[in-house]
C-alpha positions in Angstrom: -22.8 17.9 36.6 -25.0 15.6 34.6 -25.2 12.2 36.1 -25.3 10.4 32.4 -22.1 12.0 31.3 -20.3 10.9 34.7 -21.4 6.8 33.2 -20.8 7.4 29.7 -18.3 10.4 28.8 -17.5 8.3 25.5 -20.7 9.2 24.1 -20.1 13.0 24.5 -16.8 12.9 22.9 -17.7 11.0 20.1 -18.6 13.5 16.8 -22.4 13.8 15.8 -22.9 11.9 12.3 -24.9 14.0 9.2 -28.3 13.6 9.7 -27.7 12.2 13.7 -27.6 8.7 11.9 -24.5 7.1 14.1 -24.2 4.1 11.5 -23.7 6.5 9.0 -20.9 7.8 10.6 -18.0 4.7 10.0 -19.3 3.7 6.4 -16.5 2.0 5.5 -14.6 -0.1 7.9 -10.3 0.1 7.4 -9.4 -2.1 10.1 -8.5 -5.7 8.8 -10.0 -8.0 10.8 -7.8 -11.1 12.2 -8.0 -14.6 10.6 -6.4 -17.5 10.2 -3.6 -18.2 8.3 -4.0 -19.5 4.7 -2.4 -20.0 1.9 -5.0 -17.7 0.0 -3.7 -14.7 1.9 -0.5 -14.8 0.0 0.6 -14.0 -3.6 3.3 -14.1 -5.9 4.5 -10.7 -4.0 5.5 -12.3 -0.5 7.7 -15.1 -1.8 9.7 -12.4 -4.0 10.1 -10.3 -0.6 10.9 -13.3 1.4 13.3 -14.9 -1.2 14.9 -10.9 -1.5 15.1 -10.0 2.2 16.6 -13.4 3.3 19.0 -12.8 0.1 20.1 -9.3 1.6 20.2 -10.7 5.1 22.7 -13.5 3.6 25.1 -10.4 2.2 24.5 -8.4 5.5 25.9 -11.1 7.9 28.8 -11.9 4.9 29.9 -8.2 5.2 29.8 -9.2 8.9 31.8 -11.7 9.3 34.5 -10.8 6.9 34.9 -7.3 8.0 34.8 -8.3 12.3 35.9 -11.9 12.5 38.3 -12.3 9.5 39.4 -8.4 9.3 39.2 -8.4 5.4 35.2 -7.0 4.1 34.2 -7.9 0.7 34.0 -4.3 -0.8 30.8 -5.8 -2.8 28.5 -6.6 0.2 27.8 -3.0 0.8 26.6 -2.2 -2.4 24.8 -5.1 -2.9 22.7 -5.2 -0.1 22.2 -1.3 -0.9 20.3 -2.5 -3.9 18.8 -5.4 -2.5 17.4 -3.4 0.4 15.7 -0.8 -2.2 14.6 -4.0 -4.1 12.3 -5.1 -0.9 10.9 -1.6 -0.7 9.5 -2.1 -3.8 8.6 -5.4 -3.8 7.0 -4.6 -0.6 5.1 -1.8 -1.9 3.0 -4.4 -4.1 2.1 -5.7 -1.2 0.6 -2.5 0.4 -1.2 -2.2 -2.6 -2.5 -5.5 -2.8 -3.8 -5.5 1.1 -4.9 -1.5 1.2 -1.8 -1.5 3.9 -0.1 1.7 2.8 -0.4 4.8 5.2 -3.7 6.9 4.7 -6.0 9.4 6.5 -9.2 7.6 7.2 -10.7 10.9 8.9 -12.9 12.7 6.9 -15.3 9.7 6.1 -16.0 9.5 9.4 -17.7 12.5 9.2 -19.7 12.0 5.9 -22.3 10.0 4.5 -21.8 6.9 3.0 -22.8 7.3 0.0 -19.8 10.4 0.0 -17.9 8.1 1.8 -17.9 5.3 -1.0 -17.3 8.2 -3.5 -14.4 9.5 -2.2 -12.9 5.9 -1.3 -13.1 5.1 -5.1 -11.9 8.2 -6.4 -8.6 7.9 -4.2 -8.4 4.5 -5.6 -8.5 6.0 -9.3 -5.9 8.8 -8.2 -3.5 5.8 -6.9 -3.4 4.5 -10.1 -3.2 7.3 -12.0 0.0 8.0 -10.2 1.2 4.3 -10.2 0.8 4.8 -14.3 2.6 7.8 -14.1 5.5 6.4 -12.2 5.9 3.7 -14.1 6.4 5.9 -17.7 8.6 7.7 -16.0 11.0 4.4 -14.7 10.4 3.1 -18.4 11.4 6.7 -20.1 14.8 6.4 -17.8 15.2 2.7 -17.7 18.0 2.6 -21.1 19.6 5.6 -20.0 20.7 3.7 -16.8 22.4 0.7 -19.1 25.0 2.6 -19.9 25.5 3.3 -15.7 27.8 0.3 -14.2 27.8 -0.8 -10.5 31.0 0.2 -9.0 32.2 -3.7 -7.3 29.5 -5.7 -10.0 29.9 -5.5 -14.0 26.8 -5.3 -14.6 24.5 -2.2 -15.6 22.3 -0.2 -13.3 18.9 -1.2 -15.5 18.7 -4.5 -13.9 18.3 -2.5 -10.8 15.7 -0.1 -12.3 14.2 -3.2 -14.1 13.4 -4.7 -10.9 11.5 -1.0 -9.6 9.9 -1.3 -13.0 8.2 -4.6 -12.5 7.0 -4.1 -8.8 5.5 -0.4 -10.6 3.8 -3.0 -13.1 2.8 -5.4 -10.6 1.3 -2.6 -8.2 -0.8 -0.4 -11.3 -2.3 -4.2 -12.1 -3.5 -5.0 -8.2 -4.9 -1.1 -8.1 -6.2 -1.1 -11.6 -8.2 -4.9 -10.6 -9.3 -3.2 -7.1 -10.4 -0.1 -9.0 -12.7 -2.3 -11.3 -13.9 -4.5 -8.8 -14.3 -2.6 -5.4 -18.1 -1.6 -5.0 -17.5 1.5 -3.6 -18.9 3.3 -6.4 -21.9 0.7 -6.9 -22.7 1.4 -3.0 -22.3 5.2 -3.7 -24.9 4.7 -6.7 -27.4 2.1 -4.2 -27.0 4.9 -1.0 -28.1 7.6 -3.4 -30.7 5.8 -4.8 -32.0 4.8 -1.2 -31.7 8.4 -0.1 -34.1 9.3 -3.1 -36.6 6.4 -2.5 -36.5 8.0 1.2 -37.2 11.4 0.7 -40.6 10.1 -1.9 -43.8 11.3 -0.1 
């Protein structure tokens, strides 16, 4: 057995990059690195979640305490906190947009150029909000139909509910539409080709 494989075996299980460049093979780097806190960090999405959540933590411990220490539950609570949970989902979805936080597949860049790599970034980007646009026709297409739907223990309609799904849709096609205009992914795609070309000049 070969004595350099015994001292280094991660080098023979990492994957060859194209070209046996090995900084081509991570061009883009996912991992978000750790910093302190500020301010800066935070938008108008977190204090929506935060105000939401504690609000649905308040009705969770009220349907609690009156259905386990006072033996009489509130038949609201339930429902409300149903809505108020799918409220934070959404809200909290802005949020993954805003950050790039939301579950992906980071494998095949690794294996590509970077150039290809910035490409195909971007062109996920564009496909996110594409589908972000789409979703939200489709919440404003439905969103009077669901006026006419009460909440069983509330008098009020079932639209303030979608109108609340409508508005994080709004607020997450605006964060992906700015990140699709402003990420360089394609201007590094367009400066990595050019760079290739310049390289392969006699």
């Amino acid at each position: 057995m070969n004595r350099n494989s015994l001292e280094s075996p991660d080098e023979s299980l990492s994957p060859p990059a194209p070209g046996g460049d090995e900084d081509a093979m991570v061009a883009i780097d996912f991992e978000e690195e750790d910093r302190p806190f500020s301010w800066r960090d935070y938008g108008l999405e977190d204090g929506l979640v935060f105000v939401v959540f504690w609000s649905m933590a308040g009705v969770v411990f009220i349907q609690f305490f009156t259905r386990y220490v006072l033996g009489s539950p509130l038949g609201w609570t339930e429902e409300v906190a149903r809505y108020l949970l799918i409220c934070v989902g959404f809200l909290a979805a802005t949020i993954g947009v805003r950050k790039r936080s939301h579950i992906r597949i980071d494998l095949v860049h690794r294996y590509l150029t970077p150039p290809l790599t910035a490409l195909l970034v971007w062109l996920v980007d564009v496909g996110q909000l594409v589908y972000f646009i789409t979703l939200g026709w489709v919440t404003w297409k439905i969103l009077p139909l669901m006026g006419a739907q009460k909440m069983t223990s509330l008098a009020m309609g079932m639209d303030v509910l979608y109108g609340v799904v409508l508005f994080s849709i709004v607020v997450m096609v605006l964060r992906q539409a700015w990140q699709v205009a402003t990420r360089h992914s394609l201007r590094s795609c367009r400066k990595g080709s050019g760079s290739d070309a310049q390289g392969t000049r006699p």
